[in-house]
Every structure is written in structure tokens, then in C-alpha cells.
TIDRENVO-534330 format. One line per 4 residues: their letters; for each residue z, x, y of C-alpha. Coordinates in pm, whole numbers. Layout:
// residues N
A = Z X Y  ...
// end
This chain:
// residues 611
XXXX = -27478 -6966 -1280  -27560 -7173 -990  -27841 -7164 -746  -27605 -6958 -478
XXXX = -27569 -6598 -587  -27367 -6464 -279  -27153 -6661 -106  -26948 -6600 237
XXXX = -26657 -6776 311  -26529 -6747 699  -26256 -6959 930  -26346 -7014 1257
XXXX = -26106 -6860 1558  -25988 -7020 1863  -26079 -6884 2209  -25793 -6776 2300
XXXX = -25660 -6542 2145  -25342 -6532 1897  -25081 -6284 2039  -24808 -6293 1787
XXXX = -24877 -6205 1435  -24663 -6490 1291  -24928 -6750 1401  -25235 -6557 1291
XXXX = -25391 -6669 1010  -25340 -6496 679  -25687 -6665 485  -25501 -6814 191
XXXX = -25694 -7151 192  -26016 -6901 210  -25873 -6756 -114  -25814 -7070 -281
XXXX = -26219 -7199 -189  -26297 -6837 -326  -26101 -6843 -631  -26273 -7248 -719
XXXX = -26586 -7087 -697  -26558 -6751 -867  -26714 -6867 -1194  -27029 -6970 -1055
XXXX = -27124 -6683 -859  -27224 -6317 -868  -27057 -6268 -538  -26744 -6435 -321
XXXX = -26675 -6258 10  -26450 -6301 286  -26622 -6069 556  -26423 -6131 884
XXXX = -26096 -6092 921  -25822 -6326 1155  -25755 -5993 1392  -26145 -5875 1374
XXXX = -26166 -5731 1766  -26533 -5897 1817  -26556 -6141 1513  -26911 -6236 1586
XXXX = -27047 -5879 1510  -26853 -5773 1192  -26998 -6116 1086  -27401 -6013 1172
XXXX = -27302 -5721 1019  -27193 -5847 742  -27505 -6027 735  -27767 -5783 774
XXXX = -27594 -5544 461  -27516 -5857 181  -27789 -6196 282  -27538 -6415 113
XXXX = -27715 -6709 39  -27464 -6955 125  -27262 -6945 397  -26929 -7157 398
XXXX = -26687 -7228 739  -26370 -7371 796  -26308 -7515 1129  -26011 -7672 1332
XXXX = -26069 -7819 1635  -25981 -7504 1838  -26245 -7283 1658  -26528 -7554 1653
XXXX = -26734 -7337 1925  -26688 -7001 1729  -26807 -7208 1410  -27138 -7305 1581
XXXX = -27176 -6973 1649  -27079 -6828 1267  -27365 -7108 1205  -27598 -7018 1391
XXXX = -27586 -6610 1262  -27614 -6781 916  -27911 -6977 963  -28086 -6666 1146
XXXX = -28054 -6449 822  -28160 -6764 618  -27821 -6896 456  -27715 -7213 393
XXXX = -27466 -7327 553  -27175 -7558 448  -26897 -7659 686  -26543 -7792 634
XXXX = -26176 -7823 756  -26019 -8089 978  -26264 -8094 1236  -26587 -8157 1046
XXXX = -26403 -8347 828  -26307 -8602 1135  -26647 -8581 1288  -26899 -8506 1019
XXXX = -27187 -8679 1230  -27079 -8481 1534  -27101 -8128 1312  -27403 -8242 1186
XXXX = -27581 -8264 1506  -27611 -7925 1503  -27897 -7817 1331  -27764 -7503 1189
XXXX = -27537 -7707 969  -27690 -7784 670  -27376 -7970 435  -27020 -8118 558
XXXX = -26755 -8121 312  -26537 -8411 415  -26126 -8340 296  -25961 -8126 39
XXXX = -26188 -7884 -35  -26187 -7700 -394  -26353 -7928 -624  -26589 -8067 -349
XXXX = -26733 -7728 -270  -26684 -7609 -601  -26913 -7897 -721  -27156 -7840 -431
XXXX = -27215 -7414 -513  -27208 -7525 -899  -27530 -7750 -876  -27715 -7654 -592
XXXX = -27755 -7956 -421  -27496 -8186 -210  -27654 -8482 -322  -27469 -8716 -531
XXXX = -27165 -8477 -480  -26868 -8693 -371  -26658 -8554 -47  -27005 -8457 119
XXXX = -27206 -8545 393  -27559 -8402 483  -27883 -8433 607  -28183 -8643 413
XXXX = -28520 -8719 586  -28381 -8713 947  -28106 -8952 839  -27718 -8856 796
XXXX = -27582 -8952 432  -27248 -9005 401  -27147 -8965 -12  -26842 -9139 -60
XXXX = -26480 -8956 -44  -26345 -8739 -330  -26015 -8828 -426  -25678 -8596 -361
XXXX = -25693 -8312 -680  -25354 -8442 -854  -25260 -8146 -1069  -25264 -7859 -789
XXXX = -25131 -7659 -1037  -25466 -7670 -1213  -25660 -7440 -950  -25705 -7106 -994
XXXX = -25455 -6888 -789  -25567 -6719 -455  -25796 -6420 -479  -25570 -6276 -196
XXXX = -25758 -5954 -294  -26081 -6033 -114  -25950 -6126 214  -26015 -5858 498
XXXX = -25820 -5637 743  -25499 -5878 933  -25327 -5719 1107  -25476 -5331 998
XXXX = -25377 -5460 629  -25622 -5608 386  -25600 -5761 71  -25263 -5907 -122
XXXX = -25042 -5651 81  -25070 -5825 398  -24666 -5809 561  -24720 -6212 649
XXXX = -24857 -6460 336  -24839 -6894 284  -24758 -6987 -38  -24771 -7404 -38
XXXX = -24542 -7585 -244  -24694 -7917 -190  -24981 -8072 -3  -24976 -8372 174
XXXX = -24734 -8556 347  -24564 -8864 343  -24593 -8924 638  -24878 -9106 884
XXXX = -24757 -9026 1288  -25057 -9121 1531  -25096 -8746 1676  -25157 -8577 1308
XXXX = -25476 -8450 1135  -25331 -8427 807  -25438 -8681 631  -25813 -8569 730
XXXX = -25717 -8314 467  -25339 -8302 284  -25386 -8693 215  -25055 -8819 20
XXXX = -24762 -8580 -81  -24814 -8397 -419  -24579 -8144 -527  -24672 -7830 -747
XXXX = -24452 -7732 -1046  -24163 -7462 -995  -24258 -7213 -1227  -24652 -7263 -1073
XXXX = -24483 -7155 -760  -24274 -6903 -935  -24591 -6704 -1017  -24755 -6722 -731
XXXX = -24461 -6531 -559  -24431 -6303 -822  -24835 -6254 -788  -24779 -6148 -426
XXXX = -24689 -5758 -405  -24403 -5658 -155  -24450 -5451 74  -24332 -5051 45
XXXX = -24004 -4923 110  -23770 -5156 33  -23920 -5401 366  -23950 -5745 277
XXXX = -24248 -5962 336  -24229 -6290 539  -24345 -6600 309  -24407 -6882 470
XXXX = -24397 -7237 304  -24643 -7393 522  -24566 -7764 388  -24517 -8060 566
XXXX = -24214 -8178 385  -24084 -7878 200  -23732 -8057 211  -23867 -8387 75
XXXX = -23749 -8334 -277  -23405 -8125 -234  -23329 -8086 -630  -23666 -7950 -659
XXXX = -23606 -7688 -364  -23276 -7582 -558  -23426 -7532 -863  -23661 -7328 -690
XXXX = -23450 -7144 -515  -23204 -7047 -855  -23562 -6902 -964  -23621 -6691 -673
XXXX = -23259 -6549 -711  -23277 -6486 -1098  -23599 -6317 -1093  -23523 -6129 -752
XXXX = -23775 -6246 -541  -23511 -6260 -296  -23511 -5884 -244  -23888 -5898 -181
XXXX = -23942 -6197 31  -23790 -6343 374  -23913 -6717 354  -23987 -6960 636
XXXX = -24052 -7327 580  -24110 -7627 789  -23925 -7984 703  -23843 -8306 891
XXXX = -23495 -8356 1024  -23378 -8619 869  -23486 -8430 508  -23213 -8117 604
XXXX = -22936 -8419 638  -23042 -8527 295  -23079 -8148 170  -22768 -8056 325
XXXX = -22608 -7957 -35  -22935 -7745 -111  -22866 -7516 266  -22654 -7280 115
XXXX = -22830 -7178 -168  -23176 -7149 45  -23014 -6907 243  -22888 -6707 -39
XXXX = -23249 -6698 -175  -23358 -6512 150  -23469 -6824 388  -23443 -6741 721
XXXX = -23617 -7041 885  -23619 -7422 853  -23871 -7553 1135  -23884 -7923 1200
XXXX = -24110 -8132 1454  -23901 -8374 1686  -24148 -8401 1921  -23958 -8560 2187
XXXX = -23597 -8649 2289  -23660 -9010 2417  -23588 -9306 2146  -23921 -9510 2331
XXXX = -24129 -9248 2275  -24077 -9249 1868  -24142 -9593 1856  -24470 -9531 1952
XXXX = -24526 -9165 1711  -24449 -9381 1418  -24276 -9053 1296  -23953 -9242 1159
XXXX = -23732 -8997 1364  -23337 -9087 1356  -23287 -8825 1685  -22926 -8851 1576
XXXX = -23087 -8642 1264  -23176 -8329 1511  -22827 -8250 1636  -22641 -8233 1252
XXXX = -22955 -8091 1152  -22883 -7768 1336  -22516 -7810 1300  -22606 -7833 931
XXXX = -22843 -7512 941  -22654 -7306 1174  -22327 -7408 939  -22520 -7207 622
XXXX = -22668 -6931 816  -23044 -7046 858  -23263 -7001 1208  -23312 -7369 1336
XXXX = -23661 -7420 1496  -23765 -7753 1702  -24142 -7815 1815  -24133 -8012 2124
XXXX = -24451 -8165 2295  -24494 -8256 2625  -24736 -8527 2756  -24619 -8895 2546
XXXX = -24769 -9179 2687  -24511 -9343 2834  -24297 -9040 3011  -24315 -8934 3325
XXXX = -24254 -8563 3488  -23871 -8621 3544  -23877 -8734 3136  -24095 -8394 3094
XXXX = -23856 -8165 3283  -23583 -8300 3106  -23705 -8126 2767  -23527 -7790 2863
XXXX = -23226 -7932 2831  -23281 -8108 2546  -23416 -7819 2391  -23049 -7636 2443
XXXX = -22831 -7864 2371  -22778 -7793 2007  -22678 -7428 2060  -22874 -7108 2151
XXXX = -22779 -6851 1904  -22945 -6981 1628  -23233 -7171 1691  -23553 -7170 1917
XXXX = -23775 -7418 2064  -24157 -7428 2079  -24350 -7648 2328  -24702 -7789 2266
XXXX = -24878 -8063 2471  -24963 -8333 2349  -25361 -8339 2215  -25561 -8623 2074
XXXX = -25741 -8465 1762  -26035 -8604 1651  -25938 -8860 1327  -25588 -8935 1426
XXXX = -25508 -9290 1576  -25384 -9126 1896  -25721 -9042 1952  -25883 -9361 1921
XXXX = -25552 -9503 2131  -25650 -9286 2429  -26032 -9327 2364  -25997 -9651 2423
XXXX = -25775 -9621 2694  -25958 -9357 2890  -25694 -9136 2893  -25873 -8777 2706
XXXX = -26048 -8617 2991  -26205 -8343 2838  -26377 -8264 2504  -26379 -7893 2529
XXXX = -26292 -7810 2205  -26181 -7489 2276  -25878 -7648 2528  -25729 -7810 2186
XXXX = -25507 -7556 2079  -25151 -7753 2102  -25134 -7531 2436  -25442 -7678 2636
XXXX = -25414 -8031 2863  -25708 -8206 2734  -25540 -8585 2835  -25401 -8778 3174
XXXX = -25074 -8940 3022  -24989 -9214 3284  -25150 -9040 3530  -25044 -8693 3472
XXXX = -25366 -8501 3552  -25425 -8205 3255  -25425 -7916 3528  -25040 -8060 3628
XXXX = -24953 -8156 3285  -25069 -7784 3182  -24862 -7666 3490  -24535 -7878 3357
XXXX = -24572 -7707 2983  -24530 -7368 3099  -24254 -7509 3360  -24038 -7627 3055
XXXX = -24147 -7309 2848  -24012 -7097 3158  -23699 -7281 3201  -23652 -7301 2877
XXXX = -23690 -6919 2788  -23482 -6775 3069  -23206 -7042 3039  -23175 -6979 2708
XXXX = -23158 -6589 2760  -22963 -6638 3069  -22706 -6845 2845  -22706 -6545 2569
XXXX = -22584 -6316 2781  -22912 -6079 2827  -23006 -5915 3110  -23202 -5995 3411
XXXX = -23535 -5754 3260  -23503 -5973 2942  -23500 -6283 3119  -23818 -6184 3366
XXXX = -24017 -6067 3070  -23937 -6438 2886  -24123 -6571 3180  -24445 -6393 3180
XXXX = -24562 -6555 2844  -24579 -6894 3003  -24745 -6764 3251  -25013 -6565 3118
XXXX = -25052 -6889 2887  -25107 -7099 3183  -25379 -6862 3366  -25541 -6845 3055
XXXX = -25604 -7210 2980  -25732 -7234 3326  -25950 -7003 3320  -26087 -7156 3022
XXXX = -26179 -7488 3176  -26503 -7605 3274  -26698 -7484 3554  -26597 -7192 3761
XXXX = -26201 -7148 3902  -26161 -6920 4156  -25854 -6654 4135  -25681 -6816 4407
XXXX = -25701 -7168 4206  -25564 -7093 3931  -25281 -6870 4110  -25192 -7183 4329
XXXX = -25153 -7375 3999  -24904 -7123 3826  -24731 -7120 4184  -24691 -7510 4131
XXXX = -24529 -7411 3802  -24290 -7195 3940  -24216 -7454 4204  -24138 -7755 3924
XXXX = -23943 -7521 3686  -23695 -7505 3968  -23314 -7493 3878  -23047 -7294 3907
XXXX = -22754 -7190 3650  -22431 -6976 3623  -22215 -6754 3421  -21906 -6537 3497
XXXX = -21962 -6181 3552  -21937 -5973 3198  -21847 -5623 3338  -21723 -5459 3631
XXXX = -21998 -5234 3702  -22348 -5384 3697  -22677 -5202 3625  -22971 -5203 3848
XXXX = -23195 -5376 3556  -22884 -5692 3609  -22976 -5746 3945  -23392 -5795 3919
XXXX = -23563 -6104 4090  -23937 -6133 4059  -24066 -6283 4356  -24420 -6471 4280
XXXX = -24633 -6494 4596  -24941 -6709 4681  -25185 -6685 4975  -25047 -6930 5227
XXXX = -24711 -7026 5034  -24350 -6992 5068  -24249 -6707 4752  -24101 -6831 4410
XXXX = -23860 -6682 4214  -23706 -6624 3877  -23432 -6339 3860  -23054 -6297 3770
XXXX = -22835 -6179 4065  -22489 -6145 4111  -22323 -6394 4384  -21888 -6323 4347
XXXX = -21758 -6340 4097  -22049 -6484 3892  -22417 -6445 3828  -22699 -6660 3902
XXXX = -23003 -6773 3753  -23252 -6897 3953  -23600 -7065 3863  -23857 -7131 4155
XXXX = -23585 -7132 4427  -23703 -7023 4784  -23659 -6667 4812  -23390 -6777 5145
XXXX = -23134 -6891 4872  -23068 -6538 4741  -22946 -6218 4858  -22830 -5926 4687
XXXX = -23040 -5864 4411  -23367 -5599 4412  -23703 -5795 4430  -23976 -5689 4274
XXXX = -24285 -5871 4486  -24568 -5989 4258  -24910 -6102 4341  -25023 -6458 4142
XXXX = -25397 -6367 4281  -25362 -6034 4139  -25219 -6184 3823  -25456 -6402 3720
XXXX = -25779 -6112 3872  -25634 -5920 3564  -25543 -6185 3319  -25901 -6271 3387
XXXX = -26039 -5898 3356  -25902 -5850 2987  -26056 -5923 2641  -25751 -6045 2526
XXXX = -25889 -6080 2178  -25969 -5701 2166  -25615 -5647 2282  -25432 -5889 2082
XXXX = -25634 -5711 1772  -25561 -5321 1839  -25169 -5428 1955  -25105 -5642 1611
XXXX = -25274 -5294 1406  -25145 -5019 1606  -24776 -5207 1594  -24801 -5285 1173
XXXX = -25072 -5026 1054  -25113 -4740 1303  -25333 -4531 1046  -25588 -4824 1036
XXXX = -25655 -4787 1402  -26033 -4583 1419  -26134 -4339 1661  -26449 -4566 1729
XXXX = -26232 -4820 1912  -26081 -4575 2156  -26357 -4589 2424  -26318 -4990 2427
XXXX = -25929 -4977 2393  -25947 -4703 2677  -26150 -4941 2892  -25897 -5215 2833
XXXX = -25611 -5011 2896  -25820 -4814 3220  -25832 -5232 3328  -25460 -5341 3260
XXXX = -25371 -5017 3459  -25586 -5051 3755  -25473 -5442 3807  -25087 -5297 3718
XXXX = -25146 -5029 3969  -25299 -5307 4204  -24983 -5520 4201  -24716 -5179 4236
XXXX = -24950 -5133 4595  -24885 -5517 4649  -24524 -5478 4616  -24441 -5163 4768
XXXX = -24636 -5335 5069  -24392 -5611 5033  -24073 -5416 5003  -24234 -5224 5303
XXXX = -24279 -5478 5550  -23924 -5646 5456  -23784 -5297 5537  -23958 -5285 5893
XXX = -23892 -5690 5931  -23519 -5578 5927  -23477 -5332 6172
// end
């Protein structure tokens, strides 16, 4: 038994909040560290769950009832201010604590500046920290970094564990509520197939941690599924295959996917994975099969549809790969989905507003499209490249999320590169709708995400942003997602909900719009137009300043947390919460009411304006 009795094991979360429950983080790598541990400890806890509505304080809670004795935190970059904070709680109730993950493992020094930090472990983490809890003592433990006499000691690095299927499996039975489900019977769980990647592009953190491509055995994988219990009546849960290449070795993804079919894991499971492009081309044979063993999605980065730019990513992108890629995929029945960032050195904002277009050109039934902006994590040779260019302007961790502008890509500013992301998202979304065939409500509510996204991240930045700054920036967005598209009128008689524009307003500037409205024989979509370009349709007048008063009022986290339980686990919701959720929802009604009096004002003085 080693010197640590009780041990905690915790991830760090982002500021801002995670809204959709695919993205949210279902603990697995916590349950591998948990499981390498096990033997040498009384007690293994994971005390604070991924959709916790105030992390912080089921953590001091946590605290106060157990005094673990060591304290262990993963970190990305997002979540390196919320794993300060985890430290400091720690070191208040006298607990050691050990930090790890991408971010300390780039910037060990950096992590170890803080004082509450007492160990860094540097990489892959299950031998390293199972090592460190085993004999008490980081010191002559390789992977680790820590504190001796005043003076930072760097041990050297542990190498890559080779036989992965030589850990212990997950204790997915110690991880807490995600979600309003705890547990193994979470409706969202990552198995990983391999670790690694064979890869090296300049923007990516994975070698920090994955290192070189190593595959695990089929069977290995085989009974990790079949250790995973589906979820009641008949529903299946989604498994994701969170590797980087999960295509890389097609024979091995058949064989795995005969043994998902002959033991019925099919029935049980809708799977996800994530590949590279030109790996589907080579796996085209292995499509079919994959989608009769219940996969649904094949994600793959491309990053960005100009040839100049991958020279520089070092990616090894054919982009002629992308297009039979989806052919390919939509050919055997699979969702295609493309990540797309936004801010290459080297492109400019025409090159940026271009990505929309991109994004649809391979079909919209399908597939979907995800836009990030480019960010310069610590450890990755972008990051040095813009170091040393003086192109990051900002080090607030929190702003690296994939969805915060941290950089100033040939002069791009981050406040109009952030604006230009949710201009592509917005184009994107709608026009893809628009092309689908949905109505106008469907298309308006596509908008709002970007939106919402964008008055977030500003209001995130440093220093204070007034209400009216931030709505003058989302008003810039409307203005450079501008664009207009067509498609014949689908029946006679049109519904009110077919006609809707939403008319964005700013102090002191001319309205934007987005909105569907029928013009002859056709309908149009239009995107930032000037509201003197349409006619026809009912407006619905909304205030930015209003917007972003009430995007600004909300704890977001709190929301995102009782929406995700209420919508998968109603009976997990507690009576406790209802005065906070009733405050929240008191708030999102009062700024909702605020922008009905806004409009009607609008609608009223366009009325009078006419006669």
C-alpha cells in the first residue's frame, strides 16, 4: 500500500460552457488513471462530474467529507484556470496535488509556478502516475517534473506504454453524474482503439500525449464494448471512437466490425469515429460493412480548402481526398463530418468567407461541417511559429477553446477574426438549411448559435466590454456573412413561419438581416442584407444590445447543466436546484420579455412611419 490512501481524480472544465451533450466529456481517461491505480490505494474517487452546475463547490464538498490525500487534475488548455482553482481547494484541505494532461504537459515550468502544484506528470499518464501514488515520492520517477529546494527538476520522459492492452479496463463505475446519469450507464461513452497518431501537423497537441500510433487488439476492444451496459429499452448508446486514425489500418476495422455484428453489439451501440480523408479512400472496401455494424459517423479534419495553406499544416492532405471521401461515405450510408478552421497564416477574409461554400459543395444531406479558429496550443510548432512571429495576442487560457481568437493572422485582429468564424458558421448553417428545404423558423434558429457563441467569447476577453461593444461586433458579423440565395417555391400556399426575417439592430446602424421570404415565384435567403432589399416577409425586430445584456446575465454553465439532465434524466433533476433554475429562467424571461417590448416598438413605429 502506498503512502496515498485516498486519492481524487478531477478534469478541469473550460469557461464556457459545453451546450451539446455530444462534446461533454464522459471521464473515460479519468477511469483509466483510476483503474492504474486501484491496487495501491484504499480509495479512488472521481467527485465532480463534466455537467456539475457549480463544479468548484461539489469539489470543496467533496473535500471537507473524504480529505483525500492526493489530489490528481487533468488539464487542457481551456480548463487551465478552473485547474488552478481545483488546486488551490486541494492544497487548502492539505492534499497533494499532482497535475497532468496536454497543458501541463507542454508547460510544466509554467504549471509549476503555481505554488499549489506540487508534481507535473509530463505525457501518457498510467504508469507515470501509477509509479508516482505507488512510492510516494516523484523523485526518480520518469515522466515527472516537480519542485526540489526552490529549483524545478525535470526527470526525464517515460516512454509510450506499448501493449495498451495490458492496462486495466476503465472503472467507468466511479465516474459521477453526466448528464443526470452516473456510472457505466452514461447514454454517451469513448472507447479508443488506438492511441497516437501518425501524424505530426504544426497546430496539434497530440504528441504532448498520444505520441506514435499504437493499435489495441480486436478482441481487447471486443470486451471493452461488451463491458459497457446499453442503455434500457431497446435505445442504443452512442460510442464514440475518439482516435486519431481509426481508418489507418482498414483490415483491422473489418475484422472489428464482423465482431461487433456476430456478438450483436450492433443492436446496442451507434458508433462515431474520426479518420483522415485520404484513410476512407483507402478503407473504401471496409464502408459498407461499418455501416452495417451500426456506424453512423466518420469525422475527418480538412482544415482548409486552399492547396497553400496545407503546405504549410504539414497534414499530407490530397484535398482531392475530401470530395470521394463523402461521395464514398454518403455511397454506404454513413454521416460525413468535415472540421474546418478559420484563421491560416497566409489567407485573407475573402479566402475565409469562401469556407461556406466549400463547406457545401460535397452535398448537404449527409454531412455537416464544424468551424474552429485556428489556436496556437502551447507544445505544437505553430506555437513557437507565431511566438516568434508575434502573431498570438493573448494568453488567456480560457479564450483557447477551438472557438476563441487568441492570434492576428496577417493582420486579422482576434475580435474580427472571431467576428468572421461565426460569419461562416451563420452562412454556413442557414445555407445549408435553406438548401434542405426547411423553413424560415429553422433557418433563424441555425443562426442564433453563432451568435450567442460570438457574444460569449467577447465577453470573456480581458478587461471590461461594454453591451454596446460587443453588440456592434456581432452586427459586423451579420454585415460580413452577407449573401443572398434562391430556391423555387415548394407549395402553393405558404405558412406564416415561411415568411420570418429577423431583423438585428444596433444603436446608430443601418438593420441586418437573416430570413427566408418569398419574392415570385421563388424564395429568398438573405444573410446581412439591408433591410431596403426585402419586402414581403414578417420581421421580427431584435435588439443586439439587448442580446448580449442577457447573454451576459446568464450562468450558462448552470443552464447548460439542468437542460442536458432535465432533457436525458428528468428524475435526477432535485428540488434544491429549483430556486437557482427559477432565477435563471425569471432572467432569460425578463431579457426575452425585454426584446418582445423592443420589437413590438419596432413593428409599431414602422406601422405609424407608413401612414
Amino acid at each position: 500500500m502506498s503512502a496515498f490512501r485516498r486519492v481524487a481524480l478531477l478534469q478541469s472544465h473550460p469557461r464556457t460552457p459545453v451546450w451539446h451533450d455530444y462534446y461533454v466529456p464522459d471521464l473515460v481517461e479519468l477511469a483509466s488513471l483510476a483503474a492504474a491505480i486501484r491496487p495501491f490505494v484504499e480509495e479512488v474517487a472521481i467527485p465532480v462530474g463534466p455537467t456539475d452546475r457549480d463544479p468548484l463547490h461539489a469539489f470543496e464538498s467533496y473535500l471537507r467529507r473524504h480529505r483525500p490525500d492526493l489530489v490528481g487534475i487533468s488539464s487542457f488548455t481551456c480548463g487551465a484556470g478552473s485547474a488552478r482553482r481545483y488546486a488551490a481547494l486541494a492544497h487548502r484541505h492539505g492534499a497533494v496535488v499532482v497535475m497532468g494532461g496536454y497543458h501541463p504537459s507542454a508547460l510544466p515550468e509554467e504549471v509549476l509556478a503555481c505554488p499549489d502544484v506540487d508534481v507535473v506528470v509530463r505525457g501518457e499518464g498510467e504508469a507515470t502516475f501509477a509509479e508516482l501514488v505507488r512510492t510516494g515520492s516523484p523523485e526518480g520517477v520518469a515522466g515527472t517534473s516537480f519542485r526540489r529546494d526552490g529549483q524545478i527538476v525535470h526527470n526525464p520522459a517515460r516512454e509510450p506504454i506499448q501493449d495498451l492492452d495490458a492496462l486495466p479496463r476503465p472503472l467507468r463505475e466511479l465516474r459521477p453524474r453526466r448528464c443526470g446519469l452516473a456510472g457505466a450507464d452514461y447514454h454517451t461513452d469513448t472507447v479508443y482503439a488506438s492511441r497516437g497518431c501518425r501524424g505530426r501537423c504544426v497546430f496539434c497537441a497530440n504528441h504532448l500525449v498520444g505520441g506514435a500510433w499504437r493499435p489495441r487488439r480486436v478482441d481487447a476492444i471486443l470486451a471493452e464494448l461488451f463491458s459497457i451496459p446499453p442503455l434500457p429499452r431497446g435505445r442504443r448508446k452512442k460510442v464514440k471512437f475518439w482516435d486519431s486514425s481509426f481508418l489507418a489500418e482498414p483490415e483491422r476495422v473489418e475484422t472489428l466490425c464482423q465482431g461487433i455484428i456476430e456478438h450483436g453489439l450492433d443492436r446496442h451501440f451507434r458508433y462515431v469515429a474520426e479518420s483522415r480523408a485520404e484513410d476512407v479512400v483507402r478503407g473504401a472496401a471496409v464502408l459498407p460493412i461499418m455501416q452495417r455494424a451500426s456506424f453512423a459517423r466518420i469525422g475527418c479534419g480538412v482544415e482548409s480548402p486552399n492547396r497553400r495553406t496545407h503546405a504549410t499544416l504539414r497534414k499530407g492532405l490530397n484535398l482531392d481526398h475530401v470530395g470521394r471521401a463523402a461521395e464514398l461515405l454518403a455511397g454506404a450510408g454513413l454521416q460525413f463530418s468535415k472540421f474546418l478552421i478559420v484563421g491560416h497564416e497566409g489567407e485573407d477574409e475573402a479566402d475565409i468567407l469562401a469556407y461556406p461554400e466549400y463547406a457545401l459543395s460535397h452535398g448537404t444531406r449527409l454531412q455537416n461541417t464544424t468551424f474552429f479558429i485556428m489556436t496556437p496550443y502551447p507544445g505544437t510548432e505553430l506555437a513557437a511559429r507565431m511566438t516568434a512571429a508575434g502573431t498570438i495576442a493573448s494568453r488567456n487560457w480560457d479564450l483557447y477553446t477551438n472557438h476563441g481568437a487568441v492570434i492576428s493572422p496577417g493582420g486579422i485582429g482576434p475580435r474580427r477574426l472571431q467576428l468572421l468564424h461565426a460569419a461562416v458558421a451563420m452562412r454556413y448553417k442557414c445555407s445549408r438549411r435553406f438548401a434542405a428545404g426547411r423553413s424560415a423558423a429553422e433557418i433563424l434558429a441555425a443562426c442564433f448559435e453563432p451568435l450567442l457563441l460570438l457574444a460569449t467569447v467577447e465577453l470573456q476577453r480581458d478587461g471590461a466590454v461594454a453591451d454596446a461593444e460587443v453588440a456592434g461586433v456581432i452586427h459586423d458579423a451579420l454585415a460580413a456573412a452577407d449573401g443572398v440565395a434562391t430556391r423555387p417555391v415548394r407549395r402553393a400556399r405558404r405558412r406564416v413561419r415561411e415568411r420570418l426575417v429577423a431583423c438585428f439592430h444596433a444603436d446608430g446602424r443601418a438593420p441586418r438581416l437573416i430570413g427566408v421570404a418569398r419574392l415570385g415565384d421563388e424564395e429568398r435567403l438573405l444573410l446581412g442584407a439591408e433591410a431596403e432589399r426585402l419586402a414581403g416577409a414578417i420581421r421580427v425586430h431584435v435588439s443586439l444590445e439587448r442580446l448580449v445584456a442577457l447573454a451576459r446575465r446568464l450562468d450558462h454553465r448552470r443552464l447548460a447543466a439542468d437542460g442536458m439532465t432535465l432533457a436525458h434524466n428528468p428524475r435526477a433533476f432535485r428540488l434544491a436546484w429549483l430556486p437557482s433554475f427559477a432565477r435563471e429562467l425569471a432572467a432569460a424571461l425578463l431579457g426575452l420579455a425585454g426584446m418582445l417590448g423592443f420589437h413590438l416598438r419596432r413593428r409599431f413605429f414602422a406601422a405609424f412611419d407608413r401612414r
